[in-house]
N, C-alpha and C positions, 0 to 999 in steps of 0.2 A: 699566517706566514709573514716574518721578515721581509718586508720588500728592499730592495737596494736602495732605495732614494733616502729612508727611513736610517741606513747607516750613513749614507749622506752628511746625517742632521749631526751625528756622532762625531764622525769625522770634523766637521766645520768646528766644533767644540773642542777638542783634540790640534786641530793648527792656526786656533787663535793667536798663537807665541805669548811671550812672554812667563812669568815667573808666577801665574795665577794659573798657566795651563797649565795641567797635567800631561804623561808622557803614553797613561793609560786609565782605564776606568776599571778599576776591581770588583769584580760582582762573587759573593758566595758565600752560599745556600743549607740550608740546616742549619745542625750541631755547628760547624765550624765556623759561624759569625755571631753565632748564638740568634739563633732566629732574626737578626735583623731585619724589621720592615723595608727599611732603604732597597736592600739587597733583592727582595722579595719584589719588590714593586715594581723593580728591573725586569728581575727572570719575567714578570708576568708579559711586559710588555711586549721582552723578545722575543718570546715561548707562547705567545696568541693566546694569553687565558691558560697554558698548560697547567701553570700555577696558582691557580685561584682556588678557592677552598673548599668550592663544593663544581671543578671541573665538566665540561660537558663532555658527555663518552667516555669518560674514563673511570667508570664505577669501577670497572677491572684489574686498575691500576693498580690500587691499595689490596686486592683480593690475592694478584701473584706476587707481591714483595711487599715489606714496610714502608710507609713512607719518607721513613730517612734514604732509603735506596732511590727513592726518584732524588731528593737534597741534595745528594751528593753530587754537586754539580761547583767548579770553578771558573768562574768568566775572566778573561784581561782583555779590551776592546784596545786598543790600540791605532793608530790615524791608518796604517799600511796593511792591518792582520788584523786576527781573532784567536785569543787562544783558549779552548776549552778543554777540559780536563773531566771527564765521566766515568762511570762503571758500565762493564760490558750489561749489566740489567739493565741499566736506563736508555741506554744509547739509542735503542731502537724507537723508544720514544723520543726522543731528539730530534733524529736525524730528517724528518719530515720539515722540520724548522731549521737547521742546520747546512744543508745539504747545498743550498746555492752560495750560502757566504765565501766569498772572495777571501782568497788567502788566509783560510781558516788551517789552524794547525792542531792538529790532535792530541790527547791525551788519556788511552783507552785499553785496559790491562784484557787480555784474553779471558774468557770463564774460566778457563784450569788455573792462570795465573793469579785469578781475582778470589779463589777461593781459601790461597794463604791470608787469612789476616794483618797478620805480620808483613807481609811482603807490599800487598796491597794499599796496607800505613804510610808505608816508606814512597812507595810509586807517586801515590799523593804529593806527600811533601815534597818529593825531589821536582816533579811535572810544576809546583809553584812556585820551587827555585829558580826553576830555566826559565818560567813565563815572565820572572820580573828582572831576569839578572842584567838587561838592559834599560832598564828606567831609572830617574834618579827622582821624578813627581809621581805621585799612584793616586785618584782620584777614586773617591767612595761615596754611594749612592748611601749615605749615611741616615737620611732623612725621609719619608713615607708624607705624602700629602697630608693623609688625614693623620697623620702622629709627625708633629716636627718638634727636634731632639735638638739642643743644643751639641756642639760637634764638640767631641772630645778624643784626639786623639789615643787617651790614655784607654779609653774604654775601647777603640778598635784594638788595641795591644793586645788585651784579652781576649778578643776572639781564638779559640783553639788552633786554625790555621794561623795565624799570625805570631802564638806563641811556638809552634813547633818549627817556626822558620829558624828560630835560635839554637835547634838541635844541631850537637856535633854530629860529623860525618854527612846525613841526610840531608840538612838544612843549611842555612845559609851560615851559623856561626855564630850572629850577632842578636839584639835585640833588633825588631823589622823596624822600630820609628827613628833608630839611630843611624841607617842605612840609608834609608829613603824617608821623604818627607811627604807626609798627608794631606790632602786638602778636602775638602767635605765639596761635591759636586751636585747637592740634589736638589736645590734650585734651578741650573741650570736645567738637568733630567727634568724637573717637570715641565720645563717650556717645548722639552721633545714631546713628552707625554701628551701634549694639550692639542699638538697640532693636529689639522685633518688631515691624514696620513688614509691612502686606500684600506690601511686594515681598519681603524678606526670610522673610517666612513660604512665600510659593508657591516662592521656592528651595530653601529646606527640602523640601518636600513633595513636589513635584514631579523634583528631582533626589535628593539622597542617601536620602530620603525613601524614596517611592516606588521609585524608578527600581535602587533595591539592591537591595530585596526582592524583584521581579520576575523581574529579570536573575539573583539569585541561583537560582531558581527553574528556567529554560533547559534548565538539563542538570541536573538532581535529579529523582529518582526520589520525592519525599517524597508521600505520597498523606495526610496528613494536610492537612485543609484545614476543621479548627474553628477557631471562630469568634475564639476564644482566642490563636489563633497567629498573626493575618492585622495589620499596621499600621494603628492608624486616628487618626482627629483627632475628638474629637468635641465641640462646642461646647452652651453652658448648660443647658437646661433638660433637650438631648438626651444629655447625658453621663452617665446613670444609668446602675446594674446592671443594669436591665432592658433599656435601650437596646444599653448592653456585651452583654448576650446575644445579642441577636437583631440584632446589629449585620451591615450589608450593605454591599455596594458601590453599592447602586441609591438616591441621595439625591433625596428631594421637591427639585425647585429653590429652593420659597421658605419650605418650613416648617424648613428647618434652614440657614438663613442665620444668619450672625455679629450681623446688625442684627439679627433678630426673635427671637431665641431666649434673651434674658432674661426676667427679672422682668418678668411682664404684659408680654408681648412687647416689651420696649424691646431695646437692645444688650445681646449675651451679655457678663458679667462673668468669665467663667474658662472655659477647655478641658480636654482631658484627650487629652495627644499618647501612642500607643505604638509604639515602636519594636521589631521582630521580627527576630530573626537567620532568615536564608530555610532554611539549612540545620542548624537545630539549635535548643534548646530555651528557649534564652535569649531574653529577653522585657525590656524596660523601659519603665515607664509613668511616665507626671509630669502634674502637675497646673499649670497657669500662669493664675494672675490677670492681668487687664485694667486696672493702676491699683487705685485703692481700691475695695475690694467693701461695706465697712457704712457702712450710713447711721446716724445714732447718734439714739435715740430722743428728743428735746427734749420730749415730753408733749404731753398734750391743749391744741394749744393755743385751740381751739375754746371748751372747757371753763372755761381760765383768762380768756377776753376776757371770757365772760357772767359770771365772776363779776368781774370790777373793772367793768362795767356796771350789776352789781346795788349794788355798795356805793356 
């Protein structure tokens, strides 16, 4: 799931100003970008994996519809909104990852209405008119980490949505790069990508994490089971040697929470993640700060007011 902090990072991207920002980030999906990995690497992010290629729990997906019917999917993130555009098939898949987004605006044809073809073409392209008809930058996850593309606007032209914007009546009229101007965003996107963000942390933990050690564990005979050898994550205040000692699986709910467990119980400032080979002796620990950890001393300034009070 999408956390709010994690549009946050979007947002900050979006009101940098000037004439290198964009006004919004274009995402979409299938036939109508031509498979783009940029696009692709998006959805998967905002969509928890929905998108990935061989999906967890979703063997079903592909069993009740094509997979072009999950594709069919248009993103414009925007600093203030969200605008998505779906078919009433996918939707229900969405909506689990959708449903708390802030000023999200719809774009979602009823079943009776979705099963004109024709009708449902048009709904499409008109729903893409309205989502950009106030921009004049459109940013494009153009680029996939692992495939980086030199940006060619000429090659987004092509994408199917972006030629049908030039339809009379439906579309916008025009050619879409003669309208609005393009800029390739996916350098940026992968510095969101990269960060510790809580969904990327409980994939860590919960899958290679976790789920290594365990299963390493299955068929091993190891009866060593100090406290020393076992993976753990332990957050600020609770991250001492002391705590490392007597360190357990059984956590208080709310005295070793991420929010309470800094400085006079505010937010924790640093963890301390270790990682444990299940069958053998090998051990690695790291330390990871939260942003800036010091506050830098400016003085008394209590002290300083009463004396320019006195003089």
């Amino acid at each position: 799931m999408l956390y709010l902090c994690e549009f946050c990072c979007f947002c900050a991207l979006l009101f940098e100003g000037g004439t290198a920002t964009p006004d919004g980030i274009l995402c979409s999906l299938g036939i109508d970008s031509r498979y783009n990995e940029g696009c692709t690497e998006l959805a998967k992010y905002l969509f928890y994996g929905l998108y990935e290629r061989n999906p967890v729990n979703l063997e079903h997906v592909i069993e009740e519809f094509p997979e072009e019917m999950l594709d069919d999917v248009i993103l414009l993130i925007k600093a203030e909104c969200v605008h998505l555009y779906c078919n009433p098939l996918n939707f229900s898949y969405l909506l689990p990852y959708v449903s708390h987004w802030r000023n999200l605006h719809l774009y979602c044809m009823t079943k009776a209405e979705y099963e004109d073809e024709e009708a449902a073409e048009e709904f499409k392209i008109s729903s893409f008119v309205s989502m950009v008809q106030d921009c004049y930058r459109i940013g494009v996850p153009y680029s996939s980490q692992g495939h980086i593309q030199r940006f060619d606007m000429f090659m987004v032209e092509k994408w199917p949505l972006i030629q049908a914007f030039a339809l009379e009546g439906i579309g916008g009229g025009s050619f879409f790069t003669m309208k609005y101007e393009l800029m390739d965003m996916s350098e940026k996107l992968w510095q969101v990508y990269n960060r510790l963000d809580p969904v990327s942390l409980d994939n860590l933990l919960t899958e290679a994490f976790r789920t290594y050690y365990s299963h390493g564990l299955i068929s091993s005979s190891i009866t060593d089971k100090s406290k020393s050898q076992q993976p753990l994550v332990l957050f600020g205040k609770h991250s001492s040697l002391k705590d490392l000692e007597s360190y357990s699986f059984n956590f208080p709910s709310e005295s070793h929470q991420v929010r309470n467990t800094g400085p006079q119980a505010s937010t924790a400032r640093h963890m301390i993640l270790q990682c444990v080979a299940p069958k053998g002796p090998l051990a690695c620990s790291r330390t990871y700060f939260f942003g800036t950890t010091h506050t830098p001393y400016l003085g008394n300034q209590n002290t300083e007011q009463k004396e320019t009070e006195v003089l």
